[in-house]
C-alpha positions as CSV (number, residue, x, y, z in Angstrom):
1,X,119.3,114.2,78.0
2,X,121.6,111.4,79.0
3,X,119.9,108.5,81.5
4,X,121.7,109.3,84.1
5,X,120.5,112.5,83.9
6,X,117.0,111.9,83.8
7,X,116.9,109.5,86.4
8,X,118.2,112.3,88.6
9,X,115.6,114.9,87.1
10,X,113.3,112.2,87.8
11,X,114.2,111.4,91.3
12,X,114.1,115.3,92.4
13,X,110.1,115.8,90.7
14,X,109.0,113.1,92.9
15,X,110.8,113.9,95.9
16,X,109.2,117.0,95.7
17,X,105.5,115.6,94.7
18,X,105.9,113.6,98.1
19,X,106.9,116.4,100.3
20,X,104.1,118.4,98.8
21,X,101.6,115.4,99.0
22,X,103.0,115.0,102.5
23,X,102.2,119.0,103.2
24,X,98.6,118.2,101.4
25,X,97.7,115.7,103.7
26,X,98.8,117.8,107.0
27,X,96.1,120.4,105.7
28,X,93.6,117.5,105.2
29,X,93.8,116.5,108.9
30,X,90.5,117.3,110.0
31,X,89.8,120.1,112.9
32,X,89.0,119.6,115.0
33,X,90.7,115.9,115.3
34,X,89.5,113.2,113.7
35,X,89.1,111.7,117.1
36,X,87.1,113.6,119.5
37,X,87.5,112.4,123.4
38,X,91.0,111.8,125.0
39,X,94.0,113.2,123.2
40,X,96.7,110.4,122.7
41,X,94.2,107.5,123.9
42,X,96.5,104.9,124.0
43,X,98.3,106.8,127.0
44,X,95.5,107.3,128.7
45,X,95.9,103.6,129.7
46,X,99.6,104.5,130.8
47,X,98.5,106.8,132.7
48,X,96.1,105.2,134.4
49,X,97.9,102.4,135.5
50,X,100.6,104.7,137.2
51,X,97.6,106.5,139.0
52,X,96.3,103.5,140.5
53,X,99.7,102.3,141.0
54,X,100.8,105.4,142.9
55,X,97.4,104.6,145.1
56,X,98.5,100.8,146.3
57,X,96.4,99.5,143.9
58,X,96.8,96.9,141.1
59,X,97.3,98.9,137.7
60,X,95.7,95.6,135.8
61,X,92.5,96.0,138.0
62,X,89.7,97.3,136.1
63,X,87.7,98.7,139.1
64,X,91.6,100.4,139.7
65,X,91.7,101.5,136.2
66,X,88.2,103.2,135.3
67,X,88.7,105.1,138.7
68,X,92.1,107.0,137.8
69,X,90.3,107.1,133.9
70,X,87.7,109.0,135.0
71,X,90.1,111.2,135.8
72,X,91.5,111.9,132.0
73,X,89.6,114.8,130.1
74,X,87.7,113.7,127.6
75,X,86.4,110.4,129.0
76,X,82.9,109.7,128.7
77,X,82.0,109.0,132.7
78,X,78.3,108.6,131.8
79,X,79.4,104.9,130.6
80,X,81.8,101.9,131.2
81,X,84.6,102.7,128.0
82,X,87.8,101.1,130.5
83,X,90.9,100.5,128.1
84,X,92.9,97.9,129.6
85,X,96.3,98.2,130.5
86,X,98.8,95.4,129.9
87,X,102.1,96.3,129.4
88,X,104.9,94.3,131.6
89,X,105.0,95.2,135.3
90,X,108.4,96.2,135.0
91,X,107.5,99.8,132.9
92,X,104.7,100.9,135.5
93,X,107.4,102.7,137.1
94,X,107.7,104.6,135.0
95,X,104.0,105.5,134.5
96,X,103.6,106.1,137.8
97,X,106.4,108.7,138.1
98,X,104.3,110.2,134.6
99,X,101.1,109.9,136.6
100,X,102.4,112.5,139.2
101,X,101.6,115.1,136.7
102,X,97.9,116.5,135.4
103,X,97.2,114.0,132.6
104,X,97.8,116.6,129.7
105,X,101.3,117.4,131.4
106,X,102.1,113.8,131.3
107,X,101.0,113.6,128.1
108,X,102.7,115.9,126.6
109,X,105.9,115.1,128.1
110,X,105.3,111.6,126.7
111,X,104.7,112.5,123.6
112,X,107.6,114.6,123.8
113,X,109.9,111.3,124.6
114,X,108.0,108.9,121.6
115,X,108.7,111.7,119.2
116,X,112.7,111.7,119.6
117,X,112.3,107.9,120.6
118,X,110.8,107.4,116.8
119,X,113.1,109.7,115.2
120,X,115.9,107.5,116.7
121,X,114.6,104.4,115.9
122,X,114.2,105.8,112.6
123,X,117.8,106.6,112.0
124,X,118.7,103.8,113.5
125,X,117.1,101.3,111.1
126,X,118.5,103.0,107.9
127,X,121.5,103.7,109.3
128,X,121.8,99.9,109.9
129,X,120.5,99.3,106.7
130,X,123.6,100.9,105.2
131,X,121.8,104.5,104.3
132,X,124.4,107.0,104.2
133,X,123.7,110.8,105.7
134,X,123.1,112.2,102.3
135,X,120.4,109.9,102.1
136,X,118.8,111.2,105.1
137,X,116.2,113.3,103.6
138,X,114.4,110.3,101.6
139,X,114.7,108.1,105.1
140,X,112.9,110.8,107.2
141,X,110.6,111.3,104.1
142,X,109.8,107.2,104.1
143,X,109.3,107.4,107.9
144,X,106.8,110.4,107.5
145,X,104.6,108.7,105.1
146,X,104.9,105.3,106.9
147,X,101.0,104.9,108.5
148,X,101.9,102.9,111.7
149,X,104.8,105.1,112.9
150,X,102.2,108.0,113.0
151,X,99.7,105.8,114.2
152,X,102.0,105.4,116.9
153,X,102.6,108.8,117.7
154,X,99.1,109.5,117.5
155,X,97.7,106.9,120.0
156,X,101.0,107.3,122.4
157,X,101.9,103.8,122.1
158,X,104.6,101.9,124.3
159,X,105.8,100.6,120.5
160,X,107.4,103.7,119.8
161,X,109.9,103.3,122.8
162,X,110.4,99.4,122.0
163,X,111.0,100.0,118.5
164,X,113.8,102.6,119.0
165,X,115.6,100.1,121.2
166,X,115.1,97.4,118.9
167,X,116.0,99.6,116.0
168,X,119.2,100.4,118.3
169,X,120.5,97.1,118.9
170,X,120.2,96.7,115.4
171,X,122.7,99.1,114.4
172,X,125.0,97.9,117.6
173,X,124.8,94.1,116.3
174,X,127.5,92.3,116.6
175,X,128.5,94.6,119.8
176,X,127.8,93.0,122.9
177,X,126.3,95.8,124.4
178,X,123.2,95.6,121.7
179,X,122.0,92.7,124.0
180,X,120.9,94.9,126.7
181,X,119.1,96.9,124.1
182,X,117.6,93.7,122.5
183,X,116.4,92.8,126.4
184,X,115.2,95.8,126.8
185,X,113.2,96.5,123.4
186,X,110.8,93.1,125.0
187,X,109.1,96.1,127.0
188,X,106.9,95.3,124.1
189,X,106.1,91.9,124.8
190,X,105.2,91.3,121.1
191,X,108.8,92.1,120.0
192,X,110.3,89.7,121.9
193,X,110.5,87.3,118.7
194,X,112.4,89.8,117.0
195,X,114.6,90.9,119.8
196,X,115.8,86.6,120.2
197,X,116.4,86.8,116.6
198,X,119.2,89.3,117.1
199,X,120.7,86.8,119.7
200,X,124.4,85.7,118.6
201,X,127.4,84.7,120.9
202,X,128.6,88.0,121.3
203,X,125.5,89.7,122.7
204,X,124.2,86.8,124.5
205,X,126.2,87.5,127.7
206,X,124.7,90.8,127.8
207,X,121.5,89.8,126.9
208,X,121.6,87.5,129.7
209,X,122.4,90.7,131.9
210,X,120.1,92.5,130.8
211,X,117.7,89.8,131.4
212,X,118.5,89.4,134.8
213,X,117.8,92.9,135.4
214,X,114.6,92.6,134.2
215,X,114.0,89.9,135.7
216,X,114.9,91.9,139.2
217,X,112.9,95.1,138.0
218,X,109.5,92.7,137.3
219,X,109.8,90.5,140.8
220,X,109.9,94.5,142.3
221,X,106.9,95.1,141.1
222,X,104.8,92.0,140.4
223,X,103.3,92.7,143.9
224,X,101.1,94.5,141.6
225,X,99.4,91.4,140.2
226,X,99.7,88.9,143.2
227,X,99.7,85.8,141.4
228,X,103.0,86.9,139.9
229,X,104.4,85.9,136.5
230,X,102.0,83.2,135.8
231,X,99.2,85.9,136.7
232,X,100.8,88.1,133.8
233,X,100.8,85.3,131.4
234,X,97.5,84.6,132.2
235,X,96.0,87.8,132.1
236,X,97.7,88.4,128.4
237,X,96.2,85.0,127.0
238,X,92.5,86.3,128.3
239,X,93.2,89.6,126.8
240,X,94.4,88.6,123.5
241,X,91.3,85.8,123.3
242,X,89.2,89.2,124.5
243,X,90.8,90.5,120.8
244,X,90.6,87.2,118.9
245,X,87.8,88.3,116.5
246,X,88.1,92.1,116.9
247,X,88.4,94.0,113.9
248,X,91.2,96.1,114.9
249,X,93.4,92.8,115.1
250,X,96.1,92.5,112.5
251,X,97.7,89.3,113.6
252,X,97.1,85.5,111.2
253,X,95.1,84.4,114.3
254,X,92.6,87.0,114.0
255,X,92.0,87.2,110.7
256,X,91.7,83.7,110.4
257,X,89.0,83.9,113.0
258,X,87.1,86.2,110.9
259,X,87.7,84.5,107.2
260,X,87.1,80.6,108.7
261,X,84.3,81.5,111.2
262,X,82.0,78.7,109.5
263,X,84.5,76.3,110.2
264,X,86.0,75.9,113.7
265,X,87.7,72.8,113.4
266,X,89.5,74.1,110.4
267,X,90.0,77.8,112.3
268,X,92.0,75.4,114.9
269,X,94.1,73.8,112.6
270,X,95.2,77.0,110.8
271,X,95.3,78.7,114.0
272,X,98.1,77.0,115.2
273,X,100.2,76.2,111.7
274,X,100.0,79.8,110.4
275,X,101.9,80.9,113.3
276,X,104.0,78.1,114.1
277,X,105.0,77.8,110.6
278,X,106.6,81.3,110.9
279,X,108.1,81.1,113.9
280,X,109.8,77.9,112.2
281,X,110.7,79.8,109.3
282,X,112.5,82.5,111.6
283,X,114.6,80.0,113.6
284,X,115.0,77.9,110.6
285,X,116.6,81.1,108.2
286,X,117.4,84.3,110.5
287,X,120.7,82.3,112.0
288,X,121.9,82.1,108.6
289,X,121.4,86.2,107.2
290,X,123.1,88.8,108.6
291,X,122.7,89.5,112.3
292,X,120.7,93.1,111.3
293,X,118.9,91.4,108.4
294,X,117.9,88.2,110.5
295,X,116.6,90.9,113.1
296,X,114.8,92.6,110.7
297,X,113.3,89.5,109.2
298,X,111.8,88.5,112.2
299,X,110.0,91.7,112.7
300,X,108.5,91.0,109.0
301,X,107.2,87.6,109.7
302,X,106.3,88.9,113.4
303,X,102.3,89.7,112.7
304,X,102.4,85.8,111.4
305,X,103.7,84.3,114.6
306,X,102.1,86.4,117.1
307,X,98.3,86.2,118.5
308,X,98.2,90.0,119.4
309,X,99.1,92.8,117.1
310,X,97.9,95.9,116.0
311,X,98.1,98.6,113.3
312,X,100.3,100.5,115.4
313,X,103.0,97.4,116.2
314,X,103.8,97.5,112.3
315,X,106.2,100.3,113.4
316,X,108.6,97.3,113.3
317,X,108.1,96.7,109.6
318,X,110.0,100.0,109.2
319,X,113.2,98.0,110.1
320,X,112.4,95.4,107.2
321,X,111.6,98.7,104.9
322,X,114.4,100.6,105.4
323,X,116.5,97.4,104.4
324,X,113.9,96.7,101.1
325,X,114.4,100.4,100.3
326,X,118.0,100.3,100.2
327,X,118.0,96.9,98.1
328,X,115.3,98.7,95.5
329,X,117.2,102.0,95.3
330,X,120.7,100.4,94.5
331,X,119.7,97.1,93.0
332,X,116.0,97.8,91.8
333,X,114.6,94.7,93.9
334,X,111.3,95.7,93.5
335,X,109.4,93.0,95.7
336,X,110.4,94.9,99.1
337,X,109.7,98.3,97.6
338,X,106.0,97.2,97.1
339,X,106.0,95.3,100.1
340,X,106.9,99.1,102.1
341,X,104.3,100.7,99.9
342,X,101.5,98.1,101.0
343,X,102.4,98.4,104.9
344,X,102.4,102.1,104.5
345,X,98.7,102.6,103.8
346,X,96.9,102.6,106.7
347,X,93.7,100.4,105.0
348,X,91.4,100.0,108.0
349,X,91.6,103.6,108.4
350,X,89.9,104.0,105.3
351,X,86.4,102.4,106.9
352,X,86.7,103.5,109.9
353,X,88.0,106.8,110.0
354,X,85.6,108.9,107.2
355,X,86.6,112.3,107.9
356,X,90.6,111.3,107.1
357,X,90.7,109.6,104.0
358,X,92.0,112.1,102.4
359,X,94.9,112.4,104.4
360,X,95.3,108.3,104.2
361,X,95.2,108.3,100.4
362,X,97.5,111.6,100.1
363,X,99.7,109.8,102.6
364,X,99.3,106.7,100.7
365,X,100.6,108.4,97.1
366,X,102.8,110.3,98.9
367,X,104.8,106.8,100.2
368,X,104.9,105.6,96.8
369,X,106.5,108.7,94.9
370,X,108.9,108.8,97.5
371,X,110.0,104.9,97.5
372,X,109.7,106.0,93.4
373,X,112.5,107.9,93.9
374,X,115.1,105.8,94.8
375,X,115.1,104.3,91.9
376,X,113.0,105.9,89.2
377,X,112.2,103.7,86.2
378,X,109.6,101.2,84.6
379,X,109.0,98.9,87.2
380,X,108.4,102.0,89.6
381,X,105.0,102.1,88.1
382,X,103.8,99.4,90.6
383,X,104.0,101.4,93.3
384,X,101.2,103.3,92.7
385,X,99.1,100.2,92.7
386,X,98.5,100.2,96.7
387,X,97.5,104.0,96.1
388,X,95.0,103.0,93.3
389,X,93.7,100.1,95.2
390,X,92.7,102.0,98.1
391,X,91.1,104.5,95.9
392,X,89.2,101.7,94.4
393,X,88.0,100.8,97.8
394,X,87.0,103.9,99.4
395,X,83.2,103.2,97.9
396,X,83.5,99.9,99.6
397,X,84.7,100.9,102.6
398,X,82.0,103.3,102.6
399,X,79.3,101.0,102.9
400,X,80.8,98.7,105.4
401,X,82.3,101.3,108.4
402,X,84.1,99.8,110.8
403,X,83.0,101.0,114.3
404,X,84.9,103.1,116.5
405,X,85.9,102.4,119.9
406,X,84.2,104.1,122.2
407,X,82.2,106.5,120.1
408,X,80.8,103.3,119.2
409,X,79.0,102.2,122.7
410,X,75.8,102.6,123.4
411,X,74.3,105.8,125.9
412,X,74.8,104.8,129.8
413,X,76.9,101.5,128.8
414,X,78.1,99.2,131.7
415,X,78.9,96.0,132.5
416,X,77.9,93.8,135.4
417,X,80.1,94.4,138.6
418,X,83.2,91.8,139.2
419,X,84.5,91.5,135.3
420,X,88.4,91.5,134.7
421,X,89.4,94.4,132.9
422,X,89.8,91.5,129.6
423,X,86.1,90.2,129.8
424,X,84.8,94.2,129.8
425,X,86.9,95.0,127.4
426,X,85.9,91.8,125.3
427,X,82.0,93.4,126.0
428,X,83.2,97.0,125.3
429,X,84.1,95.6,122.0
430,X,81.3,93.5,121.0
431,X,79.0,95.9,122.1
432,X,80.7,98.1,119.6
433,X,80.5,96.2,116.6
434,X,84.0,95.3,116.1
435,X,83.7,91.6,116.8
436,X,81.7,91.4,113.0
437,X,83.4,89.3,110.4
438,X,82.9,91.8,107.5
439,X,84.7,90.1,104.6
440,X,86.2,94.1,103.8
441,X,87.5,94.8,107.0
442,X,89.4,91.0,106.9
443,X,90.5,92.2,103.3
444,X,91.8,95.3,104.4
445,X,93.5,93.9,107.6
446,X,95.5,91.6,105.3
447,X,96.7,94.2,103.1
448,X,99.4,95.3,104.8
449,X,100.2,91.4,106.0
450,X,100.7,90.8,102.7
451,X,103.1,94.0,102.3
452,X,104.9,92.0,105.5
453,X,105.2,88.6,103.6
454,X,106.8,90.6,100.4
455,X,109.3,92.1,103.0
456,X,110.6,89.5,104.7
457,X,110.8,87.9,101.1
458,X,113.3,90.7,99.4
459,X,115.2,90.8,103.2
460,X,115.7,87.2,103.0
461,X,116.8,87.0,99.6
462,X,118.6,90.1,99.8
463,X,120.8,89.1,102.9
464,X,121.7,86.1,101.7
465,X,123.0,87.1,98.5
466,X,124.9,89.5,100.0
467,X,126.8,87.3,102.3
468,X,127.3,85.1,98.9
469,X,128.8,87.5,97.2
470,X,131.2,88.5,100.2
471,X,132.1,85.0,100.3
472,X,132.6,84.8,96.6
473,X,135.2,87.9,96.5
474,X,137.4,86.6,99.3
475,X,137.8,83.4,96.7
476,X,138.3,79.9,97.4
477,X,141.2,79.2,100.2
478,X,144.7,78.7,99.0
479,X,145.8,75.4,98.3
480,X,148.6,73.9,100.6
C-alpha cells in the first residue's frame, strides 16, 4: 500500500471512530439531564430581564429580576438562587419581545435562533479559514466535538449570537460592510477586543456606522439603568469583582486570584501585567497578520486580556481552531492542532459534573481522532494526550468536586434585603463553595488557557508566513 494510500485509509477509520465516539457520547448523556432545575439556565436570565423590562422596571434590578424568575419552571422559590443579568442595554429589546411568550416558548424559539446562529458562525470560521465545501464534513465534525460551542447551546448563551457575527465579519474582511458586523458582534461585551482587532481602513467607516447605531439603540434604552453608561460600566466592574475568585472563572485574572491567594501584593502586580501584556501583544502583532488571522488571534489571546470569561465564551477559540486545523491538515503544524484538542475538553466539567464524564471523555477522544484526521501520521499521536490526561484526572477530580450553582445553596437561602443583584450573586456563590481556591479546579481552569496560548502561537506564526511567502512569489520589484 502506497503512503498516499494509507494516509487516506487512515483518515476515513478515524473519521469514522469520531462520529461513532460522537454517537457514544450522545447515548452517555444522562436522563434525565445532567442538570435538573431550569432547562437552558443561562436564558433564564434573558428572559427575565425582558419580563421585568416589559413591566417598567430595570432588567439589572435584582428585586426586578427574582420576581419575573420566579416565574421560570424549575426555579427553586423556597430560596434566593437570582442569576444576574448583564448583557448591554441595547439587546433587552429583544428579550423583552422573547419575554412575551411562556418561558418554554421563548426558550425554545431561542434555542432555535443559537442553533442556526452557531452553525453559521461555524461555517463562517472555516470558510474564512480557507476550508473548502468538501471539507465540510470534518468542520461540522470539529464543531460537534468542540466543548464550549455545546456548552453554549446548552446554557443558551448570548455568545452564540456574538460569535456568529464575529465569525461573519471574518469571512467579509476586507469588505466594508464586515464593520457593522464586527460592531455588532460587541453585543458580547467580552468580544469587543477581537471585534477592534478586525478594524482596517476599509471597514472602519462602517464600523463607525454601526457604532453610531448602537450608540442610538443603547441611549433608547439606558433609561433602564438611570445612571446611564457609567452605571453600566459600573455595574460590570462590581459583577466581574462578584466573579474574581469563582471557580467557574476562566479568565488570567481569576485564576491568578486563586493560584497567588497567599500573596496579594504579588496577585496585584500579575493582575494587571498578565492582561495588559496581551492586550499589548494584540495591538503590537494583529496589524501586521492577515485581517482574518489578526481577528482570530485576538480571540486566542482574549481569556488573557479580559477580567470576565467563562467556559462557554471559548466559543471564540473555534475561529483560532478552524485556522490551526487548516495549517495542521495541509502543512502538519502540530502546535495549533493540540492547542484545539486542549480547548475542546471541557476539564471543569469533569469535577463538577459526575454523572457526564463519560460523555466529556468520549467527546474529548472523539476531538482528537477527528483533528487526527486531517493529517494522519506520527506526530498525530499527541493528540490523544489531552484525552489521556483527563482520564488520568478523573480520580482527582473525584475527590475535589466543584460545587454546582444552585444545587449547591443551602435549604431556605436568602440574602439580606437591599443587595445589587452583583453582591447576591457574589453571596450566592460563596455560599456555594465556588469561591475555594482548590489547586485542581485552578489546574483544570488553565487547561484549556493553555490550549489558547498554543493557538494564537500556530495563528501567528502561521499568518505571517503566509503573507512571506506571497511576498516572496511576486519577487523583488523591477529595476528601473
Amino acid at each position: 500500500m502506497s503512503r498516499i494510500s494509507f494516509e487516506l485509509a487512515s483518515s476515513r477509520f478515524l473519521t469514522m471512530l469520531a462520529a461513532v465516539l460522537v454517537l457514544a457520547a450522545v447515548a452517555a448523556i444522562p436522563h434525565p439531564a445532567r442538570e435538573p432545575g431550569v432547562t437552558t439556565r443561562d436564558f433564564e436570565a434573558y428572559w427575565a430581564a425582558g419580563r421585568a423590562a416589559l413591566a417598567g422596571r430595570s432588567p439589572y434590578s435584582g428585586a426586578a429580576l427574582w420576581v419575573a424568575e420566579r416565574e421560570v419552571p424549575g426555579v427553586d422559590t423556597e430560596r434566593e438562587e437570582l442569576l444576574p443579568f448583564v448583557s448591554p442595554p441595547a439587546v433587552v429589546p429583544l428579550f423583552a419581545a422573547l419575554a412575551r411568550l411562556p418561558y418554554e416558548h421563548a426558550r425554545l424559539l431561542w434555542l432555535a435562533m443559537l442553533t442556526v446562529c452557531c452553525a453559521l458562525g461555524t461555517w463562517a470560521s472555516f470558510a474564512a479559514a480557507g476550508w473548502s465545501p468538501r471539507e465540510g464534513s470534518l468542520a461540522a465534525l470539529a464543531a460537534l466535538t468542540f466543548s464550549p460551542l455545546t456548552a453554549t447551546l446548552a446554557l443558551g448563551q448570548l455568545a452564540g449570537l456574538s460569535f456568529s457575527l464575529l465569525a461573519l465579519a471574518l469571512l467579509m474582511l476586507p469588505r466594508p460592510w464586515s464593520g457593522i458586523a464586527l460592531a455588532c458582534s460587541a453585543l458580547q461585551p467580552n468580544l469587543t477586543l477581537a471585534a477592534l482587532a478586525g478594524l482596517r481602513r476599509s471597514t472602519l467607516a462602517a464600523y463607525a456606522l454601526a457604532g453610531a447605531l448602537a450608540a442610538a439603540a443603547t441611549a433608547a434604552t439606558l433609561g433602564y439603568l438611570g445612571g446611564g453608561l457609567p452605571s453600566y460600566l459600573a455595574m460590570l466592574a462590581r459583577h466581574g469583582a462578584a466573579e474574581r475568585n469563582d471557580a467557574i472563572q476562566f479568565s488570567l485574572p481569576s485564576l491568578l486570584a486563586g493560584g497567588v491567594s497567599h500573596a496579594p501584593s504579588l496577585f496585584n502586580i500579575l493582575a494587571y501585567a498578565g492582561p495588559i501584556a496581551a492586550v499589548t501583544l494584540i495591538i503590537a502583532l494583529a496589524p501586521r497578520l492577515e485581517p482574518p488571522a489578526g481577528v482570530a488571534f485576538a480571540c486566542a489571546l482574549s481569556p488573557f486580556a479580559l477580567p470576565f470569561f467563562h467556559h462557554h465564551d471559548l466559543i471564540v477559540v473555534l475561529l483560532p481552531a478552524a485556522f490551526a486545523l487548516r495549517s495542521w491538515r495541509v502543512r502538519g503544524t502540530l502546535l495549533g492542532a493540540l492547542g484545539t484538542a486542549l480547548v475542546a475538553v471541557d476539564w471543569l466539567d469533569l469535577a463538577q459534573q459526575p454523572a457526564s464524564r463519560s460523555e466529556d471523555l468520549l467527546l474529548g477522544a472523539a476531538a482528537a481522532c477527528t483533528i487526527a484526521a486531517l493529517h494522519p501520521s506520527r506526530r498525530a499521536l499527541w493528540l490523544a494526550a489531552p484525552t489521556l490526561a483527563a482520564i488520568v484526572l478523573v480520580p482527582l477530580a473525584a475527590a475535589h468536586p466543584v460545587p454546582l450553582w444552585p444545587f449547591a445553596l443551602p435549604h431556605a437561602f436568602h440574602v439580606p434585603a437591599g443587595l445589587d443583584a452583583a453582591a447576591v450573586w457574589a453571596r450566592e456563590q460563596e455560599a456555594s463553595g465556588l469561591m475555594h481556591a482548590d489547586p485542581l479546579w485552578i489546574t483544570l481552569r488553565a487547561l484549556p488557557l493553555l490550549g489558547c496560548a498554543l493557538l494564537a502561537i500556530a495563528v501567528a506564526a502561521t499568518s505571517r508566513d503566509a503573507r512571506r511567502s506571497r511576498t516572496s512569489r511576486r519577487g523583488p520589484a523591477p529595476a528601473p
